[in-house]
Every structure is written in structure tokens, then in C-alpha cells.
C-alpha positions as a printed Julia matrix, in Angstrom:
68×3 Matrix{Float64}:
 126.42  46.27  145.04
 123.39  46.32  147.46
 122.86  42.92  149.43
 119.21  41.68  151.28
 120.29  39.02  153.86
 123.51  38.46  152.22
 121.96  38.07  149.03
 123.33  39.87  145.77
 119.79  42.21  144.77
 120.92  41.89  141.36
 121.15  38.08  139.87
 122.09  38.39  136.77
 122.62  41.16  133.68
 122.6   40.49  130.19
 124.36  41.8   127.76
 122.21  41.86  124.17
 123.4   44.46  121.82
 127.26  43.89  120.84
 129.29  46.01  117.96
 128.52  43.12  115.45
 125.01  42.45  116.49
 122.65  45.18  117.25
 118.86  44.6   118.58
 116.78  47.39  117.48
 112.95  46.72  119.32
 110.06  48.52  118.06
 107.44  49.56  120.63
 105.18  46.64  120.11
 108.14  44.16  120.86
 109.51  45.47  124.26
 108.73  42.43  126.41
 109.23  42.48  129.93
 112.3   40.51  132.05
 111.37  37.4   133.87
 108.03  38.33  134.14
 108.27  41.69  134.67
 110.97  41.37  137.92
 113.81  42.95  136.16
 114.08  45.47  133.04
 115.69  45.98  130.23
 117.91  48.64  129.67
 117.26  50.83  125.85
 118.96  53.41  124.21
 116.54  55.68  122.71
 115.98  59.09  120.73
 115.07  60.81  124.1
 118.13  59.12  126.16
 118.92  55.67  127.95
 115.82  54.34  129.72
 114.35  51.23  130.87
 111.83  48.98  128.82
 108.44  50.7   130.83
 109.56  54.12  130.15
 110.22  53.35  127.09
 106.48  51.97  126.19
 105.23  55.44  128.65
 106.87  56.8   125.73
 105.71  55.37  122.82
 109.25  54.87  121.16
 111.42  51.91  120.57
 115.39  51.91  120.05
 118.81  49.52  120.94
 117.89  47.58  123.6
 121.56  47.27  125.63
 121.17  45.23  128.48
 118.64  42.96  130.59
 118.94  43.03  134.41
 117.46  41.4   137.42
């Protein structure tokens, strides 16, 4: 874990996809974490990126995890 003035960096981290429940997000419905602060984490046909690259890329997939 990194720490800024004794301060956990990361606050909290989501999980969203689960083996009974899986979130599949087109392009178009990638939104951004608290305002665009943290990211979400996606699991796509060219790998595991975040939510930006993701949209660079113009594809959607399994969107695993939110962080920030």
C-alpha cells in the first residue's frame, strides 16, 4: 500500500462483477469513478485495462472492479 501523510492513497475498491452476476458495459456506458478520481478496472478483448483506455479503444467488456 502507498500512504500520503499517513493516509491510505487508495479509499476504497469495489468489487462489481461476481460468478453469478456479470456487468458487461458497452462503450457508450463506461462512466467514470467519483467524478473521474478513480477508475474502473475492465476485462476486455485486447486484455485488462482501465475504463479511459478502454473508451481510447473504442471497445467495451466485464467491468471487474472500481477503485479510488
Amino acid at each position: 500500500m502507498k500512504y500520503v501523510n499517513g493516509e491510505s492513497v487508495i479509499h476504497e475498491l469495489t468489487r462489481v462483477s461476481r460468478p453469478g452476476r456479470r456487468d458487461y458495459k458497452g462503450t457508450a456506458y463506461i462512466k467514470p469513478v467519483i467524478g473521474g478520481l478513480g477508475l474502473s478496472i475492465l476485462t476486455t478483448s485486447k486484455g485488462v485495462v482501465s475504463h479511459k483506455k478502454a473508451k481510447e479503444l473504442g471497445i467495451g467488456g466485464e467491468v471487474l472492479c472500481t477503485v479510488w
